[in-house]
N, C-alpha and C positions, 0 to 999 in steps of 0.2 A: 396762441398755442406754441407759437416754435419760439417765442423768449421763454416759457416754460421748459421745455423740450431741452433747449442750451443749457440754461440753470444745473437741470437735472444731470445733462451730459458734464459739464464742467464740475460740478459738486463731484462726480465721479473720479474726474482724474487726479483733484485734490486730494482726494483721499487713496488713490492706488499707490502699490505696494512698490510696483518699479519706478525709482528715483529717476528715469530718463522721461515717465510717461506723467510723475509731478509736475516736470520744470514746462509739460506742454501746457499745465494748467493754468500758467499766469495769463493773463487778462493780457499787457503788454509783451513781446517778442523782446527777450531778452535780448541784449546788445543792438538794440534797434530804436533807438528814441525817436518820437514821433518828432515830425520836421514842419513846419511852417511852408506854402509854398512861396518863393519869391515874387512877389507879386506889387508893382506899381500903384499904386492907390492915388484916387483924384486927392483923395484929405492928405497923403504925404506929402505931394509937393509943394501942398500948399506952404509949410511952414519949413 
């Protein structure tokens, strides 16, 4: 019910009138690219 409920809400902003309350509709955070954490792994050192 509430991944229905998002959909519903996010279809929403996509289609609203004010250009400031569009750009809140993207999925991704503009100027914000997802980051990998840095993180040591047993399999890196291996090689």
């Amino acid at each position: 019910e509430a991944a229905i409920h998002y959909k519903r809400f996010h279809n929403r902003l996509a289609t609203h009138s004010n250009p400031l309350v569009k750009t809140l509709s993207s999925i991704v955070i503009p100027g914000n690219p997802p980051r990998r954490l840095k993180r040591n792994w047993c399999r890196d050192m291996l090689t």
